[in-house]
C-alpha positions in Angstrom: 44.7 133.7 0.8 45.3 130.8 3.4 45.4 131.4 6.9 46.0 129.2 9.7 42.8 130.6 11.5 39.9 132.5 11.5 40.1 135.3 13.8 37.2 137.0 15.5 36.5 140.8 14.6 36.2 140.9 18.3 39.8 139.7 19.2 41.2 142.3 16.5 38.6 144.9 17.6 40.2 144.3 21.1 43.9 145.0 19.7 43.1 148.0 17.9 41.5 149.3 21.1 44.0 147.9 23.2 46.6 149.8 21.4 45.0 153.1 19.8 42.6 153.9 22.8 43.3 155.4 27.0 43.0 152.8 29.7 40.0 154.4 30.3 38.4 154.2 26.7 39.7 150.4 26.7 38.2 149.4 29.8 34.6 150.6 28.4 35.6 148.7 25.1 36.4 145.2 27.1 33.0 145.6 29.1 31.1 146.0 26.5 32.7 143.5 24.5 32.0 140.8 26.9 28.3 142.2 27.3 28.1 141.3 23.1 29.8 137.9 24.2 27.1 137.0 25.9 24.6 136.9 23.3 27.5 136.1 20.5 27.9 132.8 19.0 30.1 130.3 20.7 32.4 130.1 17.7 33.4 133.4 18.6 33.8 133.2 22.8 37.5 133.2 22.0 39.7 134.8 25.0 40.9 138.3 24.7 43.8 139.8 26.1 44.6 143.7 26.1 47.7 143.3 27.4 50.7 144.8 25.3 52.5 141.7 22.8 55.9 141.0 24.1 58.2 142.2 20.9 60.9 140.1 19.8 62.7 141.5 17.2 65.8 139.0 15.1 68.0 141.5 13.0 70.5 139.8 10.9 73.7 141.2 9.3 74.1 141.1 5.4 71.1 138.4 5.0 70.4 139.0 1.2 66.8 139.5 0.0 67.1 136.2 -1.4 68.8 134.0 0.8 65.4 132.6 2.8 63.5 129.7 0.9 60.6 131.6 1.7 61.9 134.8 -1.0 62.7 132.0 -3.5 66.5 130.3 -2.4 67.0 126.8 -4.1 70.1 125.6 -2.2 70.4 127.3 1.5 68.2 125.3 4.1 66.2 127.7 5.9 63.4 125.9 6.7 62.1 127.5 10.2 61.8 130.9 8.5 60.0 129.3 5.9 57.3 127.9 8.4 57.2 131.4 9.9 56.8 133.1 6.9 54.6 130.7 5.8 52.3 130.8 9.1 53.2 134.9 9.4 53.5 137.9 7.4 55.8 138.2 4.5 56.9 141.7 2.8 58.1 141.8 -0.5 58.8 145.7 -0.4 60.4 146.2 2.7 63.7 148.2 2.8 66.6 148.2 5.1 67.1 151.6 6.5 70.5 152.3 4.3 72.7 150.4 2.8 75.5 150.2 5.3 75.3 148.7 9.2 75.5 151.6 11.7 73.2 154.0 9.9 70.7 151.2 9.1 70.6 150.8 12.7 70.2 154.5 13.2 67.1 154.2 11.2 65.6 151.7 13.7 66.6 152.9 16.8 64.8 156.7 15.8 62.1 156.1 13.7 63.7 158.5 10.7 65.3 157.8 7.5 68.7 158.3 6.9 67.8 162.1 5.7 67.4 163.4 9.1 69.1 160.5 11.4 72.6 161.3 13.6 74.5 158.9 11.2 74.6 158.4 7.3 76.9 155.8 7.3 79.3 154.1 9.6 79.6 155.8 13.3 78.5 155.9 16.5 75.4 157.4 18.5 76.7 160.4 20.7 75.0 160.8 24.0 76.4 162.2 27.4 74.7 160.6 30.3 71.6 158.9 30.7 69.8 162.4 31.7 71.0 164.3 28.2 70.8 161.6 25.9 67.8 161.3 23.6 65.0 157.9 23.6 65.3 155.9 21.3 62.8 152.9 20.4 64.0 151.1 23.4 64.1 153.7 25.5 60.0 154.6 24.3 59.0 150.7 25.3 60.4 151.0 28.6 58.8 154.2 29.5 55.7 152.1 28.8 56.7 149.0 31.0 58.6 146.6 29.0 61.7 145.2 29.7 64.0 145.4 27.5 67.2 143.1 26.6 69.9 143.5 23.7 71.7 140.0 22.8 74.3 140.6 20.2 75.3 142.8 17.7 74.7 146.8 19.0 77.2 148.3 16.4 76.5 151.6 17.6 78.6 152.3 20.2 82.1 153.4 21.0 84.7 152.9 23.6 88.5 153.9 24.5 91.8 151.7 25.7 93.6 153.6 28.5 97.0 154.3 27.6 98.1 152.3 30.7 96.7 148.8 29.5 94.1 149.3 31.9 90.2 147.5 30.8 88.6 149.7 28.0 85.8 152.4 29.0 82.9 152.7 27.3 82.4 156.2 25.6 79.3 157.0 23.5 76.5 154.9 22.3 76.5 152.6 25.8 73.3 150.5 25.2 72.1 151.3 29.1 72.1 154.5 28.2 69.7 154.5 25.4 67.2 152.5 26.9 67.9 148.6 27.1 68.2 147.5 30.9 70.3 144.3 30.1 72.8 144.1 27.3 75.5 140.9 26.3 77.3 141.4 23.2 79.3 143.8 20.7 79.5 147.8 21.3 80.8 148.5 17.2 80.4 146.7 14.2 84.0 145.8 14.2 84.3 144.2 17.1 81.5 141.8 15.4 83.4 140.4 12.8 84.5 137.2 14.6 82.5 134.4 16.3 85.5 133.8 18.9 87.2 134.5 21.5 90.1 135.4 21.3 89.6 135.8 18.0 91.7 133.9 15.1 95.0 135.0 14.2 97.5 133.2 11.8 100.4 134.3 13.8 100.4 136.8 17.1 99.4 140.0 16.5 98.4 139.5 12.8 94.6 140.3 14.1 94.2 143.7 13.8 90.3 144.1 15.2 90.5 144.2 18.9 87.1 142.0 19.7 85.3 142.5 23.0 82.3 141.1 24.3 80.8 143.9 27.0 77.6 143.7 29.2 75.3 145.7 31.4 76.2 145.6 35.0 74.0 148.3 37.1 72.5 150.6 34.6 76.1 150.6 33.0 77.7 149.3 30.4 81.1 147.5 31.1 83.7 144.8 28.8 82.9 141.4 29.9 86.2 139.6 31.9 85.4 136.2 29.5 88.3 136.1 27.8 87.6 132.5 26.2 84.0 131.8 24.5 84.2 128.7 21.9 81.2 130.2 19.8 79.7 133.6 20.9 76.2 133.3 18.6 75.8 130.1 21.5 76.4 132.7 24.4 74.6 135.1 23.0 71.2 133.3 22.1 71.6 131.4 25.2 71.5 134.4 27.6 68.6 135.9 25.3 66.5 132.6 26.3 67.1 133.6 29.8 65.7 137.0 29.6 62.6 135.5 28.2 62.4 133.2 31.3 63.1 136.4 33.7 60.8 138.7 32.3 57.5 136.6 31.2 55.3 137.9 33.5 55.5 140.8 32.1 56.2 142.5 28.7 59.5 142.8 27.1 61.3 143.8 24.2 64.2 141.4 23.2 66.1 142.6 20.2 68.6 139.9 18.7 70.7 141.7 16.2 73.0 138.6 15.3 76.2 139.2 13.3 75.4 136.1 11.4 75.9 135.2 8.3 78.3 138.5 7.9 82.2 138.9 8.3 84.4 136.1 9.9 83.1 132.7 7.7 83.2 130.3 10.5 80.9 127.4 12.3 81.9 125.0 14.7 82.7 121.4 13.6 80.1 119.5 15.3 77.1 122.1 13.9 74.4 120.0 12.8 74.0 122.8 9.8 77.0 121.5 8.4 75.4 118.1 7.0 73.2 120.0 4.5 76.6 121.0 2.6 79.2 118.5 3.5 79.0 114.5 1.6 79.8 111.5 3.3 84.0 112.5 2.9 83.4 115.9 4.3 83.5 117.8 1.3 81.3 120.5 -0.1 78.6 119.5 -1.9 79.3 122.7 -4.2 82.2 123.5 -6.3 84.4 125.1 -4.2 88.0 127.6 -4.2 89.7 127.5 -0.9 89.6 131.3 0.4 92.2 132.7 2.0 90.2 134.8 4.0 89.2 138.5 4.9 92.6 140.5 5.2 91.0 141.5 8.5 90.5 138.0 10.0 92.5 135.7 7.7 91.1 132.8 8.7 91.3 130.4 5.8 88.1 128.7 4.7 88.3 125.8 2.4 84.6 125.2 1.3 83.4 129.1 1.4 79.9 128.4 -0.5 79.3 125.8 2.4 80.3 127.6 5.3 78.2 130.2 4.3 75.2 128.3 3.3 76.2 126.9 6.9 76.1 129.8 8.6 72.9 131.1 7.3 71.2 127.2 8.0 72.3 127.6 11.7 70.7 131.4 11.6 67.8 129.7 10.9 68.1 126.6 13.6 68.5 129.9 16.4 65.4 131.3 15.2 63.6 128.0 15.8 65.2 127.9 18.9 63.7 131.0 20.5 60.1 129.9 18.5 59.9 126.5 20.6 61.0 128.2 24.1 57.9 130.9 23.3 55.4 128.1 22.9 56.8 126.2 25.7 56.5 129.1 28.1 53.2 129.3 26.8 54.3 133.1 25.3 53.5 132.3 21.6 50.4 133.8 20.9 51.3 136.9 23.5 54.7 137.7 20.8 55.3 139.6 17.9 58.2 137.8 16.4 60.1 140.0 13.7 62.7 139.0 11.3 64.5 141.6 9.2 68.0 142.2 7.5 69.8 145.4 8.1 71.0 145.5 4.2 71.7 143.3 1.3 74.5 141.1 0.8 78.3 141.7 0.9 80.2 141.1 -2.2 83.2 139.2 -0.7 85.1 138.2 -4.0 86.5 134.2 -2.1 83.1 134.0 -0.8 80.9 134.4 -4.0 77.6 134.1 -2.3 75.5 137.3 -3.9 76.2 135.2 -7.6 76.5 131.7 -6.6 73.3 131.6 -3.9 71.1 134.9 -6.0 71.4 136.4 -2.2 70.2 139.2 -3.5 66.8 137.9 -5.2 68.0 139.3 -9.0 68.0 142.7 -7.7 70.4 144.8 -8.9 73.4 145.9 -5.9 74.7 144.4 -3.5 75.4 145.9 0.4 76.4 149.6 -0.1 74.8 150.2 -3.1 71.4 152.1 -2.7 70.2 150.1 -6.0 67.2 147.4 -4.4 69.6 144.9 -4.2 71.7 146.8 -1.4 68.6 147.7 0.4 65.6 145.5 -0.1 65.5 142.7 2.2 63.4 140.1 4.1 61.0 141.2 6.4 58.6 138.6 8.2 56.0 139.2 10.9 54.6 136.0 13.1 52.1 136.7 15.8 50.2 133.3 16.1 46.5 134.2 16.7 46.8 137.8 15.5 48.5 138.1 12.3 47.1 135.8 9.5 48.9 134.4 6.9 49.8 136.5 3.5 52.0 138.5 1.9 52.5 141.8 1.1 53.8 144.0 -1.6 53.0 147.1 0.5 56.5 149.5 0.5 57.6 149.9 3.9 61.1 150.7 5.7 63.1 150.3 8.9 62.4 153.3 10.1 58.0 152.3 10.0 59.3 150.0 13.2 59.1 152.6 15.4 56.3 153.8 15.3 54.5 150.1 14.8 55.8 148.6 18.1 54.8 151.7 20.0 51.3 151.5 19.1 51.1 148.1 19.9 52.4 148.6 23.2 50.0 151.7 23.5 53.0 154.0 24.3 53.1 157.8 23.4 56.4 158.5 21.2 58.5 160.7 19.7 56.2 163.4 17.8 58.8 163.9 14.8 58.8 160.9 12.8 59.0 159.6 9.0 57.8 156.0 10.0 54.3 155.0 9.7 52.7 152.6 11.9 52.1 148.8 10.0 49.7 147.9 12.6 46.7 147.7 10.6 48.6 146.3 7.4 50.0 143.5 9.5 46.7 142.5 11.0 44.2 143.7 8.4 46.8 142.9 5.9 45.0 145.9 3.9 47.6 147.4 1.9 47.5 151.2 1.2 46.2 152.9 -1.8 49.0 153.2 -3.9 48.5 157.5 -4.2 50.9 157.8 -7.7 51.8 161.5 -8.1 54.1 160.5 -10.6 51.2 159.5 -12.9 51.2 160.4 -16.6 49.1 163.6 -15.7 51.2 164.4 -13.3 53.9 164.2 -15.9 52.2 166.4 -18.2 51.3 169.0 -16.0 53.3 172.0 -14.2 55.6 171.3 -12.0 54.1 172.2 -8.6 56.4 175.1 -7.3 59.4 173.9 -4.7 57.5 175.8 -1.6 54.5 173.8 -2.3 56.6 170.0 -2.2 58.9 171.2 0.8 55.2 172.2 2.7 54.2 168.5 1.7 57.0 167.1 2.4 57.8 169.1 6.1 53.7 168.0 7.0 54.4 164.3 6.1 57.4 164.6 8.5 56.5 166.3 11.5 52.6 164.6 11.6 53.1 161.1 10.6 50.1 159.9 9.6 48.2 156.4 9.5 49.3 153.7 7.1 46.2 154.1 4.8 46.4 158.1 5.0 49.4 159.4 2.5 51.5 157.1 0.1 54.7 155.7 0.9 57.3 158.1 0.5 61.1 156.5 1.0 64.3 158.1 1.2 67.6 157.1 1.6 71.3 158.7 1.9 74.3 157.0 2.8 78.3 158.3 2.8 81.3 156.2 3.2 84.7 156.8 2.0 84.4 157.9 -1.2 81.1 156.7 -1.5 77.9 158.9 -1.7 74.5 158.7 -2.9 70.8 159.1 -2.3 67.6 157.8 -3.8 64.0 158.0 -3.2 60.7 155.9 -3.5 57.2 157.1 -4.4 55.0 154.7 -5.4 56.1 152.3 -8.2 58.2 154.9 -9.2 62.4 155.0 -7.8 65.1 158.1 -8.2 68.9 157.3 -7.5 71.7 159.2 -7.8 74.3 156.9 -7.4 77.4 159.5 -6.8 76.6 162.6 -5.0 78.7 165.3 -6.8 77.8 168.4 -7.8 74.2 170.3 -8.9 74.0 168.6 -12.2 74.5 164.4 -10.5 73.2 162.3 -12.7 69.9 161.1 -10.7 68.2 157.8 -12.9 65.0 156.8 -12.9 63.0 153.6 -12.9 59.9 151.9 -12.9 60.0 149.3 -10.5 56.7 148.0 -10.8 57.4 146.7 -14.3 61.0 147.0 -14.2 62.5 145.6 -10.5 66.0 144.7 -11.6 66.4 148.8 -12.5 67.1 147.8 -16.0 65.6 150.1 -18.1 66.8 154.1 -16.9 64.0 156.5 -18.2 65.7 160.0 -17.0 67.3 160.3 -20.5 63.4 160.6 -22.3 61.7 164.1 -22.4 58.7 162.3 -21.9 59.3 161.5 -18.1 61.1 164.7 -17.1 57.7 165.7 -15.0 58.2 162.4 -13.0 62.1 162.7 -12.5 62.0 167.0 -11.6 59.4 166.2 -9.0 61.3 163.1 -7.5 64.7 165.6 -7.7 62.5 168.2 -5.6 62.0 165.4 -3.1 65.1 164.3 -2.8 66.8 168.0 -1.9 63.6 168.2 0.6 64.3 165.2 2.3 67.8 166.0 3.2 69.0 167.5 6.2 72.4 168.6 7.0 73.7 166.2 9.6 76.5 166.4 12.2 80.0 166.0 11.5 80.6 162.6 10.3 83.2 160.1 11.6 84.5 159.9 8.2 84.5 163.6 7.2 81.7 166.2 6.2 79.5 164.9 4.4 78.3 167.9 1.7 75.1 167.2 -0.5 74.8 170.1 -3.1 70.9 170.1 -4.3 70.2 168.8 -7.6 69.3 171.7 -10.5 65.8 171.0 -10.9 65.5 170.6 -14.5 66.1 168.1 -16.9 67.9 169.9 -19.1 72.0 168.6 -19.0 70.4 165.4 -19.6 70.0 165.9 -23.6 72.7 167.7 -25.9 70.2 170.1 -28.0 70.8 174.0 -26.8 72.5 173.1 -23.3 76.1 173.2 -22.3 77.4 172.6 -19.2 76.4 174.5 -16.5 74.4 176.2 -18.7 71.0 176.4 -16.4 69.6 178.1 -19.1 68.7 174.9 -21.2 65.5 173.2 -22.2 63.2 172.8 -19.1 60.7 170.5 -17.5 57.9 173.1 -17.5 58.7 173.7 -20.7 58.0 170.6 -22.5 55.5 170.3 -24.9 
């Protein structure tokens, strides 16, 4: 495996110390480091620093797991991402934290999977006041000293018009009161969906998402008066690039959730992305259908393939942006720099992208669906100096964040949790021991009894354990309209059931270590019916009834934990009398 540069087992025994270990502990740990420096070779009198990484965290909306070069793209330009993965960290297993925006985000924010968070699908965070309302990661970092700054898309807030006309008031979700001291951007995902302001309109009135741009103004969180911004991703980035200048003597936490490439297909004239896609006549360099637009935005868009490959080329020129201003304030090698996608690619029938660019990788599912197409995405990690150059095929999640950048900013945390720290896979890049109890034994013997996986289950969640500990249990659980489903990840082995029902759902099963695309479905064969009861008994354990939802209750019966409605010798429906796993010869 290449890496840029060898780095001394004294500069990562600093880190670990640095971010595992009291003041007190580290302070003995630096002295006697330097003592060993001393009589060390000069190759390896490399400066430490036990100061905390500054954490800057780029979270795209609807960036397919196969719209970077770096994850295999033939025709989008992406070619600072591709340095940084290149130079960094990429993950080849890392999952969104649900397939939709909001409760993705939910998964970030707490550190949980969409089993246990506030929202399982689209919504808003509820809080009261700033005394009442919970931490979240934000609020964790600065408790430990960070700054902390939110440029763009929050999605996860909520606010009212006053029946007099009067400015709009920020209700629940308010960014400054879940821990970010300085916020510029959008308070829901709706009002995300355009890159102007105002926003387009065909005729007055025809615009039916009321956009707002809203900022932090003394520990609150209020609309911004601008009423006119040619291209908010250029306000947006801009003001994030001056939060790095105010804050780098110190550490910060800047989180850039962009709304780009999703929703409103637009990009300024004059980009410079544009002359990737356009020929010498300014047409596409793709064969094109005009698209009438979004019924939402209706803004017409006559080369759709290019604006979009646009759109994700000037994604990529903003992450460059923010590389070069790190280097030249001399931060580089004192920043984590994260890059991640909060689900797969939307299906927009004009728009075509998911078939035409492969955004999602040939994975099956596109944004909504819990197949690995809706929630596998990019995931890149770039810490010049400290993370070396690889890639992993470690499974990890959104919700493994959390916990992560807490330990590298040695700050204490919330003690419920279903993330696990990546800290020693990112800089060890020493992937877990995959622990399969889905094996073929496993298969063949009893099924262990449903106290003994809820006690497994309930320890994994309440003590979260080191990376290299346990193996990498996943769970997802999303609800949307009509839509509702869950699925589960243990080891190579993946459970879905794709419409959540009644007792006897269908639940499939897959192999995705020889079977990625989710082809082949082995819950129909008696021969895996160990492997699928056991994933069944996880997926009813991992569940937890949440609050109301914003779009109704949200009822998951648990699954009958037995394979036998799947075959049609002796059973009948809801028969629960049939041929069982335990059973099986």
């Amino acid at each position: 495996m290449d890496r840029p540069a060898k780095i001394s087992s004294v500069k990562r025994n600093t880190l670990y110390d640095s971010v595992r270990e009291s003041r007190e502990k580290r302070l003995q740990v630096l002295a006697l480091t330097a003592l060993l420096l001393v009589f060390s070779s000069p190759t390896l009198c490399q400066p430490t620093d036990s100061d905390p990484p500054n954490i800057v965290l780029f979270f795209v909306d609807d960036l397919g797991y196969g719209h970077l070069g770096s994850y295999g793209q033939a025709l989008i330009k992406t070619p600072r991402l591709d340095e940084m993965a290149a130079r960094g960290l990429r993950m080849t297993h890392f999952y969104s934290g649900d397939s939709w925006c909001p409760a993705s985000r939910n998964t970030l924010m707490s550190g949980k999977h969409s089993g246990h968070t506030q929202l399982r699908g689209v919504g808003t965070l509820e809080e009261e006041d700033p005394e009442t309302a919970p931490l979240y990661l934000p609020g964790w970092l600065r408790r430990a000293g960070y700054a902390t700054g939110l440029f763009g898309k929050w999605g996860l807030g909520s606010y009212s018009v006053p029946p007099d006309g009067d400015r709009p008031v920020a209700t629940s979700g308010r960014p400054t009161h879940l821990g970010f001291d300085e916020f510029l951007g959008f308070m829901t995902h709706r009002d995300a969906h355009t890159f102007t302001l105002p926003p387009f309109a065909q005729k007055p009135g025809d615009y039916r998402i009321h956009d707002r741009l809203w900022k932090s103004v003394d520990g609150e969180t209020v609309e911004d008066p601008r009423s006119r911004i040619p291209y908010l991703p250029d306000v947006l980035l801009d003001a994030a690039l001056e939060f790095i200048d105010r804050h780098q003597e110190r550490p910060f936490f800047l989180y850039l959730p962009s709304a780009l490439p999703h929703a409103e297909y637009f990009l300024p004239k004059d980009d410079p992305a544009w002359a990737h896609y356009l020929d010498e006549q300014g047409r596409s360099v793709f064969p094109e259908t005009e698209w009438s637009g979004n019924p939402a935005f209706r803004r017409p868009v006559p080369f759709p393939k290019a604006t979009f490959a646009a759109m994700v080329t000037r994604l990529d020129t903003e992450v460059g942006r923010a590389l070069d201003h790190l280097e030249h304030k001399g931060l580089a090698e004192k920043t984590l720099v994260l890059f991640i996608s909060d689900n797969g690619p939307a299906g927009d029938a004009g728009l075509e992208s998911p078939q035409f660019f492969n955004g999602s990788g040939g994975l099956r599912g596109l944004k909504t669906s819990l197949y690995e197409g809706g929630i596998r995405v990019p995931m890149i990690a770039y810490w010049p100096g400290t993370i070396p150059a690889g890639v992993s095929s470690e499974p990890a999640a959104l919700w493994d964040l959390l916990p992560t950048l807490l330990e590298l900013a040695d700050a204490p945390g919330p003690s419920h949790l279903d993330g696990r720290s990546m800290v020693k896979l990112m800089v060890d890049q020493q992937e877990a021991p995959q622990v399969d109890v889905m094996s073929e034994e496993a298969g063949k013997a009893d099924i262990p009894q449903q106290a003994d996986i809820n006690n497994t289950v309930e320890a994994k969640m309440e003590e979260p354990a080191p990376l290299h500990d346990r193996s990498s249990l996943l769970y997802w659980e999303t609800f949307n309209w009509n839509h509702r489903s869950q699925a589960i990840r243990l080891g190579k082995w993946k459970a879905i059931r794709p419409e959540i029902k009644g007792h006897y759902d269908r639940v499939e099963l897959y192999d995705l270590e020889s079977d990625p695309e989710e082809i082949i479905d082995y819950s129909p064969l008696r021969s895996h019916c160990g492997k699928l009861v056991q994933l069944k008994k996880l997926m009813n354990a991992s569940h937890e009834k949440p609050p109301p939802q914003p779009r109704g209750s949200f009822e998951v019966p648990e699954l009958v934990l037995d394979c036998a409605h799947l075959f049609s010798d002796g059973f009948e429906s809801g028969n629960e009398l049939g041929w069982s796993s335990v059973e099986q010869p």
